[in-house]
C-alpha positions as CSV (number, residue, x, y, z in Angstrom):
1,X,0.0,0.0,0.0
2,X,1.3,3.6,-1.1
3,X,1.8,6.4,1.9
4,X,-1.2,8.1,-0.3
5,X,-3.4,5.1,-0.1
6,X,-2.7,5.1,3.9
7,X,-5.4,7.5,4.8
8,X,-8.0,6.5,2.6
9,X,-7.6,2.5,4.0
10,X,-8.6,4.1,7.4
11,X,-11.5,6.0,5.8
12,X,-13.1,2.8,4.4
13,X,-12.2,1.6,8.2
14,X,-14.6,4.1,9.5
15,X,-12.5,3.7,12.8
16,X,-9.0,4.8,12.3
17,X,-8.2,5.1,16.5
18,X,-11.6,4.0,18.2
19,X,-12.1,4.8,22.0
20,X,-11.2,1.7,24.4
21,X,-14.5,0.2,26.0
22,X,-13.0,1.8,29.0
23,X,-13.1,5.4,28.2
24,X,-16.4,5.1,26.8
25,X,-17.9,3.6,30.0
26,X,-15.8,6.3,32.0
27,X,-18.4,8.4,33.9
28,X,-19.5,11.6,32.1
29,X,-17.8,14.6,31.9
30,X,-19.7,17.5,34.4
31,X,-20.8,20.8,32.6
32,X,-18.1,23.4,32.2
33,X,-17.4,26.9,30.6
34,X,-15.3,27.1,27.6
35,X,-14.1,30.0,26.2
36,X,-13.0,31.4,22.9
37,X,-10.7,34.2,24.1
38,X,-10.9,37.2,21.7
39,X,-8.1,39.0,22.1
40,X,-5.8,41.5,20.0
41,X,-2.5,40.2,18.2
42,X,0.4,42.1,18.7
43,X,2.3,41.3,15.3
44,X,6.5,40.9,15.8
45,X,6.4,42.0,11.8
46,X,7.0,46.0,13.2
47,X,10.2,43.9,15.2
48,X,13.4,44.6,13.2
49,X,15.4,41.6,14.9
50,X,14.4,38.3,16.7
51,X,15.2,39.5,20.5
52,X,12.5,42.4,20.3
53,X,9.8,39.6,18.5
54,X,10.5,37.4,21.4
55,X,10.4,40.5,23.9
56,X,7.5,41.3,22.3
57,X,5.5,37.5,22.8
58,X,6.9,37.7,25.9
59,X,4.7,40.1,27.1
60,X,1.8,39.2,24.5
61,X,1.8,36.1,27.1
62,X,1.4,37.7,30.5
63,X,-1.1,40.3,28.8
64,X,-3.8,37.2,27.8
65,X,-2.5,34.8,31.3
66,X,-3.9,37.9,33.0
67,X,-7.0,37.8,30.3
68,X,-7.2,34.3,31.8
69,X,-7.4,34.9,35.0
70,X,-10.1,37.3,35.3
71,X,-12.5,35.7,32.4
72,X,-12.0,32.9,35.1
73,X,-13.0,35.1,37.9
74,X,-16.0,36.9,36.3
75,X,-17.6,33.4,34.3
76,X,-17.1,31.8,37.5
77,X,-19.3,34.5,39.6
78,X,-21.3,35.0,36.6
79,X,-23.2,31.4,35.9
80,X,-21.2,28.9,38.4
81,X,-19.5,26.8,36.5
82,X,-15.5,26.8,36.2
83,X,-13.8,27.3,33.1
84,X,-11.9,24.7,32.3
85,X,-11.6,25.3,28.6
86,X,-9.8,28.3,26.5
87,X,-9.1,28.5,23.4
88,X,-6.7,31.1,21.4
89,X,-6.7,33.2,18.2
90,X,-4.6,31.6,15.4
91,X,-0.8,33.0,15.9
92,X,-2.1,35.2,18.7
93,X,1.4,35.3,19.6
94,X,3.5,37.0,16.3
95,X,1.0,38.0,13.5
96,X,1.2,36.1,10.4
97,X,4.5,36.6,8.0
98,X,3.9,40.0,5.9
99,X,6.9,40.7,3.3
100,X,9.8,38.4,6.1
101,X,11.5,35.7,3.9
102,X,10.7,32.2,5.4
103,X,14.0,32.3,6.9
104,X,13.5,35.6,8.7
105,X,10.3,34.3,10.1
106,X,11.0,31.0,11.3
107,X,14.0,32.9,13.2
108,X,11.5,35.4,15.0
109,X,8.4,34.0,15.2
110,X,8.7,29.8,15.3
111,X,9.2,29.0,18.9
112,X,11.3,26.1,20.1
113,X,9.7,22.7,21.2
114,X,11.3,22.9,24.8
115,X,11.8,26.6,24.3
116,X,10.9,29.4,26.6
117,X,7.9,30.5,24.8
118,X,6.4,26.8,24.8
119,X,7.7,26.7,28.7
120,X,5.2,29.9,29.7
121,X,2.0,28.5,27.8
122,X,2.2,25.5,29.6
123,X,3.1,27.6,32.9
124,X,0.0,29.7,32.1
125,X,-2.4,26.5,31.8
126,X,-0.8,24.7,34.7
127,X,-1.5,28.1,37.1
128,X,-5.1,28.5,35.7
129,X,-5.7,25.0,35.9
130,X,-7.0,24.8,32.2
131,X,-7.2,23.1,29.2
132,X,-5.4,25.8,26.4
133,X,-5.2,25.5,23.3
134,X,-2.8,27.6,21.6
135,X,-2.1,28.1,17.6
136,X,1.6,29.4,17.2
137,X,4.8,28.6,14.7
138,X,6.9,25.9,15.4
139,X,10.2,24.5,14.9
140,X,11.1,20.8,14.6
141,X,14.0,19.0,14.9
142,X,13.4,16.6,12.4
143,X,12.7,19.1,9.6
144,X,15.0,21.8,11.1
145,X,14.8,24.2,7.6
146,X,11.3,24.4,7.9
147,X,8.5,25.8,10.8
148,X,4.9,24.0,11.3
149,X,1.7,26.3,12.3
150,X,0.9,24.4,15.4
151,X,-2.2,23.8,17.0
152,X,-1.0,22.6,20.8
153,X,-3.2,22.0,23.4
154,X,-1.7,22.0,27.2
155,X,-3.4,20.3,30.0
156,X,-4.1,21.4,33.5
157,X,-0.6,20.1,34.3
158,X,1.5,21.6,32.0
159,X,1.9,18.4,29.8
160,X,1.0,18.8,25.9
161,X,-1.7,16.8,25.4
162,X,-2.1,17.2,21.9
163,X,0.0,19.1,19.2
164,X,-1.4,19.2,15.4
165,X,0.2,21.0,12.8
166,X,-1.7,22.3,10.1
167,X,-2.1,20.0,6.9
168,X,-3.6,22.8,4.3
169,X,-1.9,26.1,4.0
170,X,-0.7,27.8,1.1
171,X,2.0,29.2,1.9
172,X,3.2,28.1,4.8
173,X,5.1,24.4,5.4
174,X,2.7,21.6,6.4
175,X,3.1,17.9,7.0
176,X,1.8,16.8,3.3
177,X,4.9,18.9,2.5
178,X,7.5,16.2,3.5
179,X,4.7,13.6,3.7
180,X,7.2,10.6,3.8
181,X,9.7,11.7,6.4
182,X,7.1,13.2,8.3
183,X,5.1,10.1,8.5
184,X,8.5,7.7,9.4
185,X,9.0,10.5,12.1
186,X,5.4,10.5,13.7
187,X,3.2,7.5,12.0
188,X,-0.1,8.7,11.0
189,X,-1.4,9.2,14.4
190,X,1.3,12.2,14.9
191,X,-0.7,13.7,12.0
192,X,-4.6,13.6,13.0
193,X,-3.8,13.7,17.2
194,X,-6.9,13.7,19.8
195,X,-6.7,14.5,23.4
196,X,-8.6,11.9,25.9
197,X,-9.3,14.3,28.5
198,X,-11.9,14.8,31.7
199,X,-14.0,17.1,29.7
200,X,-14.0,15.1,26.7
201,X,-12.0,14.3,23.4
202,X,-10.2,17.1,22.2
203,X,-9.5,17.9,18.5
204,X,-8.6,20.7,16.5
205,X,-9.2,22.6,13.3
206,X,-6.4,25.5,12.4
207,X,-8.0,28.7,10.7
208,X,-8.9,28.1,7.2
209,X,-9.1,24.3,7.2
210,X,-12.8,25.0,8.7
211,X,-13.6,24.8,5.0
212,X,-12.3,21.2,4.2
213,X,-14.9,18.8,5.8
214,X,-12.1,16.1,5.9
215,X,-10.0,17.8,8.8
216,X,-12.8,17.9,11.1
217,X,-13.8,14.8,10.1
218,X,-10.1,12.8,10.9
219,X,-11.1,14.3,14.4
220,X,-14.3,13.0,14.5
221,X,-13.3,9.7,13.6
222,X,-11.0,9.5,16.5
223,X,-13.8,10.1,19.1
224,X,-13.6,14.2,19.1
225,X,-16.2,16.0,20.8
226,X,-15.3,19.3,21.1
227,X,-13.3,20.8,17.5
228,X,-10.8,23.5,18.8
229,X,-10.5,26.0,15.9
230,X,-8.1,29.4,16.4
231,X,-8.8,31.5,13.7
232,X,-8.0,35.0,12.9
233,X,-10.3,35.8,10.0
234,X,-12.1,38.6,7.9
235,X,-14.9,40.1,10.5
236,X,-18.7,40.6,8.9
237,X,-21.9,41.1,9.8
238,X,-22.7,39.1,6.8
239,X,-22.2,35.0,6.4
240,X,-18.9,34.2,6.0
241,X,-17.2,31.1,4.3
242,X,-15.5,30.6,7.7
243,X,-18.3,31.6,9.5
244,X,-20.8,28.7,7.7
245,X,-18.1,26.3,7.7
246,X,-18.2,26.5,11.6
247,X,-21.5,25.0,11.2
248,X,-21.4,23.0,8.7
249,X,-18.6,21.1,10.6
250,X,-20.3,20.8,13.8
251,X,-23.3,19.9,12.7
252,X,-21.8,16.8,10.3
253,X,-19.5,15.4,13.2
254,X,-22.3,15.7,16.0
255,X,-19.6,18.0,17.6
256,X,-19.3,21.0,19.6
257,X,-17.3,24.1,18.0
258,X,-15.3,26.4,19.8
259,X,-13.9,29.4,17.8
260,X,-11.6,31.9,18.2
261,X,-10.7,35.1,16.4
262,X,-8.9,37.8,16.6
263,X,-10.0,40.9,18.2
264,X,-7.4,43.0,16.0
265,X,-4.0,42.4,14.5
266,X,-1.8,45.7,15.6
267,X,1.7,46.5,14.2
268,X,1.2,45.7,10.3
269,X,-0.1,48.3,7.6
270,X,-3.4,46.2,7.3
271,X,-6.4,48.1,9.1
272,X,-5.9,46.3,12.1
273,X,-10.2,45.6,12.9
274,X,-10.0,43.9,9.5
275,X,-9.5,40.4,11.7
276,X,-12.4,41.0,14.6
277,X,-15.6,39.6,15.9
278,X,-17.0,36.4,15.2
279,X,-15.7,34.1,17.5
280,X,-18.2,31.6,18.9
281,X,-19.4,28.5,20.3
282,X,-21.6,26.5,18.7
283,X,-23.4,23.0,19.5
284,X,-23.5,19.7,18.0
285,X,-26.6,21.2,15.8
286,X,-25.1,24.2,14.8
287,X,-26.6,26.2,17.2
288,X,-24.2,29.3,18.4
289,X,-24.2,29.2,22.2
290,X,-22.7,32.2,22.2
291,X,-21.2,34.7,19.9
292,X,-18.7,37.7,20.3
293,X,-18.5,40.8,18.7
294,X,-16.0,42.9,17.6
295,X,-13.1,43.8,19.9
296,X,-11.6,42.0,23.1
297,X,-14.3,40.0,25.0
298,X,-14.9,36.9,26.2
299,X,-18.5,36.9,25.3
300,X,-17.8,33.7,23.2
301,X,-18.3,31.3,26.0
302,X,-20.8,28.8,27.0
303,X,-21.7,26.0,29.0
304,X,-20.8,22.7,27.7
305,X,-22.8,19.2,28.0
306,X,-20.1,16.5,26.7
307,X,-22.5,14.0,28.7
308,X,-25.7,15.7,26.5
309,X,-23.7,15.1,23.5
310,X,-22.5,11.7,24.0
311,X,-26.3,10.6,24.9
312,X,-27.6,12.3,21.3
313,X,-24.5,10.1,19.4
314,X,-26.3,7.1,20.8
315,X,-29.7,7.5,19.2
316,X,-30.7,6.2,16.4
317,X,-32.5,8.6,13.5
318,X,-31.5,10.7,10.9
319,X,-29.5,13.1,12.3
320,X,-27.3,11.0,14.0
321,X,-25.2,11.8,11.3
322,X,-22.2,10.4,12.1
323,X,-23.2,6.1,12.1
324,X,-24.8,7.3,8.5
325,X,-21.5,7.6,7.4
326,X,-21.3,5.0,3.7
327,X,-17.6,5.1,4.3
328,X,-16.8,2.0,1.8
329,X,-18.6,4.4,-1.2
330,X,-15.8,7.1,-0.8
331,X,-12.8,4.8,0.2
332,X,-12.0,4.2,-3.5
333,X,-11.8,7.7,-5.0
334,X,-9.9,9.1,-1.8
335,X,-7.5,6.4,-2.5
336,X,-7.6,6.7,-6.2
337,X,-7.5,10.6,-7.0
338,X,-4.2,12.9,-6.1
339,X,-5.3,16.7,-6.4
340,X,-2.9,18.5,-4.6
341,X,0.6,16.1,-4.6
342,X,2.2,15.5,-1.2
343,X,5.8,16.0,-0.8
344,X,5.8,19.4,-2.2
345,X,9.2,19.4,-0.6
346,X,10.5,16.4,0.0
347,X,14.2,17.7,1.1
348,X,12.5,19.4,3.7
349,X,13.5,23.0,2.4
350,X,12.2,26.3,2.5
351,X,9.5,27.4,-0.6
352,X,9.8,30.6,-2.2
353,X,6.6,32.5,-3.1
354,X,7.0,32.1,-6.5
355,X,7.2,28.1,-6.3
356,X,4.3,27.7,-4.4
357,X,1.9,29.5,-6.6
358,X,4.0,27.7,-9.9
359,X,2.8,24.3,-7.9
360,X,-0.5,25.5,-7.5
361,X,-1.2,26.4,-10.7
362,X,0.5,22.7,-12.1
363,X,-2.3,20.7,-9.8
364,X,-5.4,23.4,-11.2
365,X,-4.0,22.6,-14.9
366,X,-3.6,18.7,-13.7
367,X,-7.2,18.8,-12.2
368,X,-8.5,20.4,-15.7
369,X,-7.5,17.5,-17.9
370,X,-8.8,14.9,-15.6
371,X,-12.1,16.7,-15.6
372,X,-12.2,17.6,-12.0
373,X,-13.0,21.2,-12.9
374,X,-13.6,22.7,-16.2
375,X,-11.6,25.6,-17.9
């Protein structure tokens, strides 16, 4: 079997990593708050070396650990419950590169595995005694020319209990970019991780992959009840793509959705509200718990029912959409059709611009003589 046929095997599966028989006869998780933090981005791009960017995320950290601390206070006074659940903007920490070479970038924004940076966000979910999930670029040792956008989340403890890097991203390195090493590094668990904690299974979309039903859906079929998705994305009062695939995606995995924008990206020559609003929680039928608007707020919060949830997976009817699943009928034309190739990069080197766009524009041009799309 091909590294490309891997995935779709565990599609026609339908159970790539089931839950043991003794998690799912663990008792049910109690109610608790989670929150989608909203809060401002101070971008390292206005930084002209890496010892003012990492001054700078230095004190981006104790800004939101003190954000924590009193959404903690106030939710717990305000409805009862604890929050036991936060969840970041996507790169809250740097800003997104904006003119930097990939070099630059990965020197002054990617933070080290066992680096000081990774050290403080699990400090700050070990003092709050949280579950945080943080979206932030990250250096690896096996690929060491290269930085991941990293989902990680951090348990109560300190300990990473779950660190996914993003698979879809244009521009930026991803796992399907070195595909082959990256699965002899980390097996194909390391690329679709869930986190088996006390308030449920954990899983995570990053930003823009709310649109591809397929990331969500590697969660789902690894038990995830509760989708983790930093975002920092265009603000509306008007539907957005994002904003329906938030949704969508709940609603097709039977999953709860907590979202998280930004409130404002500061410190790049974009208007800085252009990224604001919209973060959210939603339920398991795509109903928003609770929404935030524009600015920083931790209005996006809301009570969550894992044990609800887990009861409504167990009935039978139509919209227990998840055991409707014909896996077997899609199994075949996964494993059969490449669109975009994996190992864009297989020496595990930086992409220029340029190439990426060249590649891009080879797979729309491959996809038109096939017949997947039509000039």
């Amino acid at each position: 079997m091909t590294r490309r046929k891997v995935l779709a095997s565990g599609l026609a599966a339908g159970a790539l990593t089931p839950m043991t028989l003794a998690q799912a006869q663990s008792p049910p998780p109690p109610r608790f708050t989670a929150l989608a933090l909203q809060t401002r981005c101070e971008a390292v791009n206005q930084d002209q070396n890496p010892q003012d960017a990492r001054a700078r995320m230095a004190a981006s950290i104790a800004r939101v650990s003190a954000q924590i601390a009193a959404a903690r206070g106030f939710l717990q006074g305000f409805n009862g419950y604890p929050v036991k659940l936060v969840v970041l903007p996507e790169y809250w920490m740097t800003g997104f590169p904006l003119g930097e070479t990939r070099q630059a970038w990965q020197a002054k924004a990617a933070i080290a595995l066992d680096g000081v940076e990774a050290d403080a966000l699990a400090a700050m979910a070990q003092r709050h005694g949280i579950h945080l999930c943080s979206n932030h670029y990250e250096l690896d040792p096996h690929f060491p020319d290269l930085y991941f956008q990293a989902n990680v989340i951090y348990g109560p403890n300190g300990d990473v209990l779950c660190r996914y890097r993003r698979m879809i991203s244009l521009y930026t390195p991803t796992p399907y970019d070195v595909w082959d090493r990256y699965l002899d590094a980390y097996g194909l668990e390391g690329v679709w991780p869930v986190a088996v904690t006390e308030l449920g299974v954990l899983g995570t979309i990053a930003s823009e992959e709310i649109l591809y039903p397929e990331i969500a859906r590697m969660a789902a079929l690894r038990g995830a009840e509760i989708l983790l998705h930093p975002t920092s994305e265009v603000g509306s009062p008007q539907l957005t793509p994002k904003h329906i695939g938030k949704l969508a995606r709940a609603v097709e995995n039977m999953a709860y959705i907590v979202s998280a924008n930004s409130a404002e990206i500061l410190g790049v020559p974009v208007p800085s509200a252009s990224t604001d609003g919209m973060s959210l929680v939603a339920d398991w039928y795509g109903r928003i718990l609770a929404e935030a608007g524009p600015g920083e707020s931790l209005n996006a919060n809301a009570l969550l029912d894992v044990a609800g949830l887990r009861s409504a997976r167990q009935q039978a009817g139509m919209t227990n959409t998840l055991s409707r699943l014909p896996m077997d009928a899609f199994a075949a034309d996964y494993a059969d059709r490449t669109l975009a190739p994996p190992n864009r990069t297989p020496d595990g080197r930086m992409m220029e611009r340029a190439e990426v766009l060249q590649r891009q524009r080879e797979t729309i041009a491959r996809m038109t003589e096939e017949g997947v799309i039509r000039p």
